[in-house]
C-alpha positions as CSV (number, residue, x, y, z in Angstrom):
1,X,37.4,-60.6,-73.1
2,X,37.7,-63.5,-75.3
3,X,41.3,-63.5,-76.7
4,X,42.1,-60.5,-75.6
5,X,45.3,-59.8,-74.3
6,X,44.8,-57.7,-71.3
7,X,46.3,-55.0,-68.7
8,X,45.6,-54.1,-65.5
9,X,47.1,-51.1,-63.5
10,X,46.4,-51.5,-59.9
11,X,45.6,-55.0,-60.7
12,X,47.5,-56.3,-57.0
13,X,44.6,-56.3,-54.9
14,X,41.1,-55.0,-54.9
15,X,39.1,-54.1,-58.0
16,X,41.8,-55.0,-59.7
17,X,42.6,-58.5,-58.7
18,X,38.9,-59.1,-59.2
19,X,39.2,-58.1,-62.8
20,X,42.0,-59.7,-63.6
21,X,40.3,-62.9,-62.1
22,X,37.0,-62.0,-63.8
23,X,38.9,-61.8,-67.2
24,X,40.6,-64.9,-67.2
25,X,37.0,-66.3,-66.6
26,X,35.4,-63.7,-69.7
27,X,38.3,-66.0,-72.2
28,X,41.1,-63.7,-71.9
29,X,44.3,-64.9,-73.8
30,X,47.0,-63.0,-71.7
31,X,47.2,-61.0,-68.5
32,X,49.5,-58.6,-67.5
33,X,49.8,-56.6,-64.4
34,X,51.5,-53.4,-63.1
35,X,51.7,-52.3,-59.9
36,X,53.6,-50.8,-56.7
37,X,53.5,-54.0,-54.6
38,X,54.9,-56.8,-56.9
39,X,54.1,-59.6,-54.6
40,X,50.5,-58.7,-54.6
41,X,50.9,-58.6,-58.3
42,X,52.7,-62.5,-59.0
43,X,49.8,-63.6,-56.6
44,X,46.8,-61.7,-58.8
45,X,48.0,-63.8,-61.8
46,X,47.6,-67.1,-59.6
47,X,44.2,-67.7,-61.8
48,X,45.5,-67.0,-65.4
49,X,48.4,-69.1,-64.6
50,X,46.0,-71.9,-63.4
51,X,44.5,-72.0,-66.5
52,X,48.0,-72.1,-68.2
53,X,47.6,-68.3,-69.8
54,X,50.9,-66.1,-70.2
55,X,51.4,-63.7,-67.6
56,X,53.7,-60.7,-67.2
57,X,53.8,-58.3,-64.3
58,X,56.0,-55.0,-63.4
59,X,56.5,-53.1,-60.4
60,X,55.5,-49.5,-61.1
61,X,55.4,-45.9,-58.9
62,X,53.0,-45.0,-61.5
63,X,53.4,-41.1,-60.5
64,X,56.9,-41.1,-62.0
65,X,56.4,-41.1,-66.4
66,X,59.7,-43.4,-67.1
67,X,58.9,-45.6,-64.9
68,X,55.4,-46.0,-66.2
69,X,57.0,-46.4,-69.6
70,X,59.5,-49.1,-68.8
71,X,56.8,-50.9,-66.9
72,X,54.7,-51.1,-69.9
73,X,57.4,-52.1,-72.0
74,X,58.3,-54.8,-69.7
75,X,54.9,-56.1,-70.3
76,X,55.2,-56.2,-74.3
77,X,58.0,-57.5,-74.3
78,X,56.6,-60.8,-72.9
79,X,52.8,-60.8,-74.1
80,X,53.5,-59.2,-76.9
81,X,50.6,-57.4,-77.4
82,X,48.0,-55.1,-75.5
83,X,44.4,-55.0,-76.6
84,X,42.9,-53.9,-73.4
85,X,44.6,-51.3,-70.6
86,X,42.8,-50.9,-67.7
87,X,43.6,-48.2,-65.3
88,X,41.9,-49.0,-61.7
89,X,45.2,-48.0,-59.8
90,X,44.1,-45.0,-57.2
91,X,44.0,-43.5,-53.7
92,X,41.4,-42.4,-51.6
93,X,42.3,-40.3,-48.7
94,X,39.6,-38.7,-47.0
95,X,40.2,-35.2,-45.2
96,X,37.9,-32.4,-44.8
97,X,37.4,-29.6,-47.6
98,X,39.3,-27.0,-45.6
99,X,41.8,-29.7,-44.0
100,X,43.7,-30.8,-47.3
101,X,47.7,-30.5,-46.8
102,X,49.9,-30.3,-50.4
103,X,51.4,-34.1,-49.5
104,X,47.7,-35.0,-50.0
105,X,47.0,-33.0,-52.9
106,X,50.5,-34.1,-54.7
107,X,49.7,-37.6,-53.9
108,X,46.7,-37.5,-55.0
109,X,47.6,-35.8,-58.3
110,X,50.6,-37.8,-58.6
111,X,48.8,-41.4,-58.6
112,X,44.9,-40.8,-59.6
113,X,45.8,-38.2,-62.4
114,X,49.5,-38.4,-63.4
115,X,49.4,-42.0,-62.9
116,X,46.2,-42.4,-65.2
117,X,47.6,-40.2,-68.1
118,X,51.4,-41.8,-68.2
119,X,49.6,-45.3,-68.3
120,X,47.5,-44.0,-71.7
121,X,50.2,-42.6,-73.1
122,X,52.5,-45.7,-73.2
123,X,49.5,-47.6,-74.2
124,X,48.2,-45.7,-77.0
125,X,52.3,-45.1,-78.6
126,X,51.8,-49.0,-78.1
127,X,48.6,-49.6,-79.7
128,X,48.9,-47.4,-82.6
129,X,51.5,-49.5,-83.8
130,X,49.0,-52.9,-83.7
131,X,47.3,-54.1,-86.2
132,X,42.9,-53.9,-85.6
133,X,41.0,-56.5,-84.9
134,X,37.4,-55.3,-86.2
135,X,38.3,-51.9,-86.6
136,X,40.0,-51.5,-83.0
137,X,43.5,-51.1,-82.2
138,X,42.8,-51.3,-78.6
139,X,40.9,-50.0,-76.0
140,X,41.5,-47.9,-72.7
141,X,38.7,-48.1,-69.5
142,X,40.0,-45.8,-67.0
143,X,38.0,-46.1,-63.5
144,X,36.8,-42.9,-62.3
145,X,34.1,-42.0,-59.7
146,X,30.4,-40.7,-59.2
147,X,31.9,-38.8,-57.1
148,X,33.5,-37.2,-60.4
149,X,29.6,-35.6,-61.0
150,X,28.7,-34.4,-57.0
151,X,29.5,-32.6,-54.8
152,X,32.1,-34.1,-52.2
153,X,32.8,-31.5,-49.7
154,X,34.3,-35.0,-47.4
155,X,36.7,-35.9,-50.0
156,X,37.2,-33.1,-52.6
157,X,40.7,-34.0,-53.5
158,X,39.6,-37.5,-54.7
159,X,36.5,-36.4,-56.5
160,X,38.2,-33.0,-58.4
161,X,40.8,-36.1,-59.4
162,X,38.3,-38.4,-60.7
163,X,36.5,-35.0,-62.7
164,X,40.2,-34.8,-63.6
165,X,40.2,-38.1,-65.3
166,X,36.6,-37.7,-66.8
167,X,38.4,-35.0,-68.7
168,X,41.7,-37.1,-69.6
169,X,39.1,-39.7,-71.3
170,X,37.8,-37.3,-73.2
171,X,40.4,-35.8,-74.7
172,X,42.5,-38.9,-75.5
173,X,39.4,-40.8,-77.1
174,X,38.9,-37.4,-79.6
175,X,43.0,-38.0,-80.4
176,X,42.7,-41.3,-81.1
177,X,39.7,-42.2,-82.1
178,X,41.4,-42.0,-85.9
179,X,43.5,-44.5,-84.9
180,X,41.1,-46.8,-84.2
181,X,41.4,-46.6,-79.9
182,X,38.6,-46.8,-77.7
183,X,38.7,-44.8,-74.5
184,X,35.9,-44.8,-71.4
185,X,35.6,-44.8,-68.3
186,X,32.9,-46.2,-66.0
187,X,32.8,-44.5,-62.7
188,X,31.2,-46.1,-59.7
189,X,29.4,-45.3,-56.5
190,X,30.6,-46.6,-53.9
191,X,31.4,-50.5,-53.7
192,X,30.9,-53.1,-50.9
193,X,34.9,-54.0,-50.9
194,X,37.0,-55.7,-48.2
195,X,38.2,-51.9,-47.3
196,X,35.2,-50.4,-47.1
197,X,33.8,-52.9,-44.9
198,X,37.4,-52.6,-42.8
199,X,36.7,-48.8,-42.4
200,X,33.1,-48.6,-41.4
201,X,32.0,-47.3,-45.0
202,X,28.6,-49.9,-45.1
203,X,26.1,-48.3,-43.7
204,X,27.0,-44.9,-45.3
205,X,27.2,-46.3,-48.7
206,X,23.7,-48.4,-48.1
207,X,22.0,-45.0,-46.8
208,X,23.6,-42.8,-50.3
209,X,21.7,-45.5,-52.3
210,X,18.7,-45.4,-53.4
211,X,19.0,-49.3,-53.4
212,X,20.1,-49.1,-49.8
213,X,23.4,-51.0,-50.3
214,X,26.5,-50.6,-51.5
215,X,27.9,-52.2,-54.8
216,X,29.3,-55.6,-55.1
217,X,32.6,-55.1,-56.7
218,X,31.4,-57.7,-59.4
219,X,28.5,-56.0,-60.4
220,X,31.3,-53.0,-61.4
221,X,33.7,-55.4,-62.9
222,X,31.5,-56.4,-65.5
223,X,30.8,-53.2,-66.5
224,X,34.7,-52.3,-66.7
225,X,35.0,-55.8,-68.9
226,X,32.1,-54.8,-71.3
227,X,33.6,-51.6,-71.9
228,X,36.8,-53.2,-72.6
229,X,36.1,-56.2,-74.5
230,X,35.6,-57.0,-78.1
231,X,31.5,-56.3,-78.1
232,X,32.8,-52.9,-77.6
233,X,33.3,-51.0,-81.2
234,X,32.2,-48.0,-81.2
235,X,31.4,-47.0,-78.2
236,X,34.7,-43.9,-77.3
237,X,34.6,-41.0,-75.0
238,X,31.9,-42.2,-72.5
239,X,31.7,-42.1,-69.0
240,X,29.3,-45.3,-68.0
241,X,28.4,-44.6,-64.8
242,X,27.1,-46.9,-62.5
243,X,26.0,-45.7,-59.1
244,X,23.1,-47.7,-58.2
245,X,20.7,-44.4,-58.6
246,X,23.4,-42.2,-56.4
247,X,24.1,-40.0,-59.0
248,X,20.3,-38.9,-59.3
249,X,19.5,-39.0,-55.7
């Protein structure tokens, strides 16, 4: 990520507080941060402020498009620029195929989907306005799901979101790919994270694996970073999925 200025939706806790972390390490020049729990958010920029990096964070309900849009432009108007957005913010509600309610479904829709495409719209009106740096504008990883490519049937809400997503990446990185805008996603099996562990999730992820354990949420990060950082050129439109063998099992 070296001097790279980057973004991180959902960046308050989880994957994307490691990320944010991991970038600073990877020679990021700025980090910014948007998400629904500012407090989470000041404290995720703890280690770029250490190293004496700008910083910029917004508070966000990235379901509603304005706010989305003034949450990004809060973030420009202190780093300046965006090279990288990454969009890791997302629920996972689990529920039965034939148990969903609408409040599920809408929220669902509303963050994983809505969230995702509001977020790539202010960053792409945003980037196409930057100058390249070898050939790139900017680039957009959105974080999807294996879960995206199989069958689900204990959370189908989450995984016809993620598909959802797969589709979104897709279709912006054909839009802007003149413009010189990268857009992936890498989609994960399921990771060894403080929640998972919290909810019972280990040994259920460990047996899905044909490795027989769940993923370190480093060993995603790095994917999410390479994707997003400057060694990436040409790569557009991909889905780099990284499941640990779930996804052929």
């Amino acid at each position: 990520m070296k001097d790279l200025s980057v973004l991180i939706v959902g960046g308050g806790s989880g994957l994307g507080a490691l990320l944010a972390r991991m970038a600073v390490d990877a020679g990021a020049a700025k980090i910014g941060i948007i998400d629904i729990n500012s407090d989470a958010a000041e404290t995720a920029l703890e280690p770029a402020r250490t190293k004496g990096l700008p910083t910029a964070s917004a508070r966000c309900d990235i379901r509603v498009g304005p706010e989305c849009h003034a949450a990004f432009d809060a973030i420009v108007s202190k780093l300046g620029r965006v090279d990288t957005l990454i969009n890791c913010a997302a629920i996972y509600p689990r529920r039965p195929i034939l148990e969903i309610t609408d409040a599920e479904w809408d929220a669902s829709n509303g963050i994983n989907i809505k969230g995702t495409y509001h977020m790539m719209v202010a960053a792409v009106r945003h980037m196409q306005q930057q100058d390249p740096k070898d050939h790139v504008r900017g680039r957009i990883v959105n974080l999807t799901s294996v879960d995206a490519f199989k069958a689900h049937p204990q959370n189908p809400h989450y995984a016809a979101t993620k598909a959802a997503v797969v589709s979104l990446t897709r279709s912006f990185a054909q839009h802007v790919a003149k413009d010189g805008i990268l857009v992936n996603s890498v989609a994960p099996a399921g990771m060894a994270t403080e929640r998972a562990k919290a909810l019972g999730f280990l040994d259920e992820l460990a047996k899905a694996s044909p490795l027989g354990r769940g993923a370190q949420p480093t060993e995603i990060a790095e994917w999410v970073l390479m994707t997003g950082g400057p060694k990436n050129t040409y790569m557009t439109g991909e889905q780099v999925i990284v499941s640990g063998g779930y996804i052929y099992a």
